[in-house]
C-alpha positions in Angstrom: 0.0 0.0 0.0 1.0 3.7 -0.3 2.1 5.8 2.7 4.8 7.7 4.6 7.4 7.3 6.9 6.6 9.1 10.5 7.6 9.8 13.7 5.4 9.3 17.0 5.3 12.4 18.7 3.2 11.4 21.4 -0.1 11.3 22.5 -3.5 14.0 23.4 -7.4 14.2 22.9 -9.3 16.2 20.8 -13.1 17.7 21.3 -15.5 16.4 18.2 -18.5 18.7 17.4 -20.4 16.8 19.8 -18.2 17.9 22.6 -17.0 13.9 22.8 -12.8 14.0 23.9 -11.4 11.7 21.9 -7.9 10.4 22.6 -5.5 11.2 20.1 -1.8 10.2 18.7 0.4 13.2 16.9 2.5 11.4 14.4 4.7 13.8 12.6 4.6 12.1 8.6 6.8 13.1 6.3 8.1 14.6 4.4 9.9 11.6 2.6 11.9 12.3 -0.3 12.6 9.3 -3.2 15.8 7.8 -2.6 15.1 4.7 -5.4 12.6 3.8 -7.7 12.0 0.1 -8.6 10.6 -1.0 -11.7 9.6 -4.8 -13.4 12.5 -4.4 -15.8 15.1 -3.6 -13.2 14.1 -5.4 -10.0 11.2 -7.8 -10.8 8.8 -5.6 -9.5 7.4 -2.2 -8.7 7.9 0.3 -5.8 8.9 2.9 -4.3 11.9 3.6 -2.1 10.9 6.6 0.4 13.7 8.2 3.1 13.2 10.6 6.2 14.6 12.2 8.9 18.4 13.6 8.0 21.1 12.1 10.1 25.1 13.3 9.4 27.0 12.0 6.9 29.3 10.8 9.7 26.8 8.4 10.8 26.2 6.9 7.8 28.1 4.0 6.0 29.7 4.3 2.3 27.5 2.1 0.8 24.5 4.1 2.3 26.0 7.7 1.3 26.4 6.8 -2.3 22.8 5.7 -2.3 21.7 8.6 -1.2 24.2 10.5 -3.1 22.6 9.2 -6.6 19.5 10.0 -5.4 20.8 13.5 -4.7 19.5 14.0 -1.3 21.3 14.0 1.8 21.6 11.1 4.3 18.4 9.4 6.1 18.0 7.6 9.2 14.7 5.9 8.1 14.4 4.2 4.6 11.0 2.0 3.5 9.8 0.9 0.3 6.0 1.0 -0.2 4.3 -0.6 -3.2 0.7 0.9 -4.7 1.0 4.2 -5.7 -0.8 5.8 -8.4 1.4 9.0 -9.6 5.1 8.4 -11.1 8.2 9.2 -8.9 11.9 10.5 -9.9 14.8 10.2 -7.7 15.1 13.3 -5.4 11.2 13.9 -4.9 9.6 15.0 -2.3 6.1 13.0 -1.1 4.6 14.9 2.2 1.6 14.3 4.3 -0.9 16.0 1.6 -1.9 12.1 0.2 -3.5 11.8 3.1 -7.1 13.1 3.8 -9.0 13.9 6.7 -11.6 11.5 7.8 -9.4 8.4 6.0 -8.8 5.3 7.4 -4.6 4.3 7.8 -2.8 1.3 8.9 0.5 2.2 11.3 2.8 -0.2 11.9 5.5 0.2 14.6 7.9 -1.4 16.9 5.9 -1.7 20.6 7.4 -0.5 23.9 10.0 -3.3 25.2 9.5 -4.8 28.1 12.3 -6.9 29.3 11.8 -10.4 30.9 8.1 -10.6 32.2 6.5 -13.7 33.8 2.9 -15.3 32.5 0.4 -12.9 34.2 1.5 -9.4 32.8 2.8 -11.4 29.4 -0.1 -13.5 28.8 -2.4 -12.5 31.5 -2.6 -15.3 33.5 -4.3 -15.5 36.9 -1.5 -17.3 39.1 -2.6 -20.6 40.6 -5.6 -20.6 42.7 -5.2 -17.7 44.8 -3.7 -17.9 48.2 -5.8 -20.6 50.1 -5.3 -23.9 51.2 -1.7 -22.7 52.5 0.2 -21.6 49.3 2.3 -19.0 49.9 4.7 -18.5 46.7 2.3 -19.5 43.7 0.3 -15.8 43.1 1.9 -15.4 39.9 3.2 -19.1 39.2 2.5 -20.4 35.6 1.3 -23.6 36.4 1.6 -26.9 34.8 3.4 -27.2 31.4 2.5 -30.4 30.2 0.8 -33.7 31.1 2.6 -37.1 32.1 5.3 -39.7 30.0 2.8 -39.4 27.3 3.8 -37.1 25.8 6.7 -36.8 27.7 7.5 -33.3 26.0 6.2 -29.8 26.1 4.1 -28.8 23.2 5.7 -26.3 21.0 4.5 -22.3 21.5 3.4 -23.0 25.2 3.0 -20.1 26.6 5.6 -19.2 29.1 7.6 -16.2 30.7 10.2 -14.7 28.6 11.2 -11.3 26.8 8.0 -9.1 26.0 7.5 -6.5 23.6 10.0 -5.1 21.1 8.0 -6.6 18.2 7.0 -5.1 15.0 3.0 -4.3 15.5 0.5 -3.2 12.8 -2.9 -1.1 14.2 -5.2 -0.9 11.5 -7.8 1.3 10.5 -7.1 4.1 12.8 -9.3 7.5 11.6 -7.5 10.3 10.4 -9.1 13.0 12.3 -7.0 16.1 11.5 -3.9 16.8 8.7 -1.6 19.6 9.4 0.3 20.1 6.1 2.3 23.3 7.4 3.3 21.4 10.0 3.6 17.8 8.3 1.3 16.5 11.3 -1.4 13.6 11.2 -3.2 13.5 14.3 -5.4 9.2 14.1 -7.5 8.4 16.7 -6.4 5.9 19.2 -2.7 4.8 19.9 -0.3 3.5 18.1 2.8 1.0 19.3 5.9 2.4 19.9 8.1 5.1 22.5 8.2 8.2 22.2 10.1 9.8 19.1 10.2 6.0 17.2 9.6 5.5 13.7 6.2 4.1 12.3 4.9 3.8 8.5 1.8 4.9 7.9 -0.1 3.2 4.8 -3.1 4.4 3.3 
């Protein structure tokens, strides 16, 4: 699908006309400029390569800066190809948060808030074993049994079990696009949308 690159800027609420405050996320889209642009002949298939966000040339490697150098734009932190859209692209253009209307519908897809190593009730939500009755002392937030007996003598694959949480790639779809800020290249969707603070999300149409 088309879309942008983005940053999450954070979060706020918004009156409707019928005085309803609706929670909020400010996601700062754009503008991208065209770093490469794939055709069937070429690479097999079409798209578009889209950059953002400058970064200094010190921080990028020599395979990166002559990318960016043929493309004639300076060095990004954030590249992402996107497939689907309509109007034809030449290295070095610029596509900004104007393809997106108010009152659309957009898929963002992010990388969620890590959590560390968490046990089964806050990963899974669990409810511990049993409470504390019968004089158990230690099992409020145990996981319990894992498996049956010597058949089948093995635990089945994707139990669920304690381990690291969060830090995965996260798509929330069909957010509303209540409010578009060209001069500002702002989006303001309705609802949140995975991710810290200043991260990096794509936003497709």
């Amino acid at each position: 699908m088309p879309g942008l690159i983005g940053k999450k800027i954070g979060m706020t609420s918004v009156f409707s006309a019928d005085g309803k405050n609706i929670p909020c996320t400010v996601i700062e889209a754009g503008p991208c400029v065209v770093t490469q642009v794939k055709t069937v002949e070429t690479d097999g298939y079409e798209a578009v390569q889209l950059a953002f966000d400058d970064k200094k040339e010190k921080n990028a490697t020599k395979p990166e800066l002559g990318h960016f150098k043929k493309a004639g734009v300076t060095p990004k932190r954030s590249v992402v190809e996107f497939k689907g859209f309509e109007q034809e692209f030449n290295l070095g253009d610029t596509v900004t948060v104007d393809i997106i209307e108010e009152n659309s519908f957009v898929d963002v897809t992010g990388v969620s808030k890590g959590k560390g190593f968490q046990g089964v009730v806050k990963r899974h939500g669990f409810g511990g074993v049993g409470g504390r009755t019968h004089g158990q002392h230690n099992r409020d937030r145990a996981p319990g049994s894992i498996g049956a007996a010597s058949y089948p003598a093995r635990v089945f694959k994707g139990m669920r079990m304690a381990g690291r949480t969060g830090g995965e790639r996260v798509m929330v779809e069909s957010l509303k696009v209540l409010k578009v800020i060209p001069e500002n290249n702002l989006l303001i969707v309705k609802g949140s949308i995975p991710g810290a603070k200043g991260s990096y999300v794509i936003v497709e149409m």
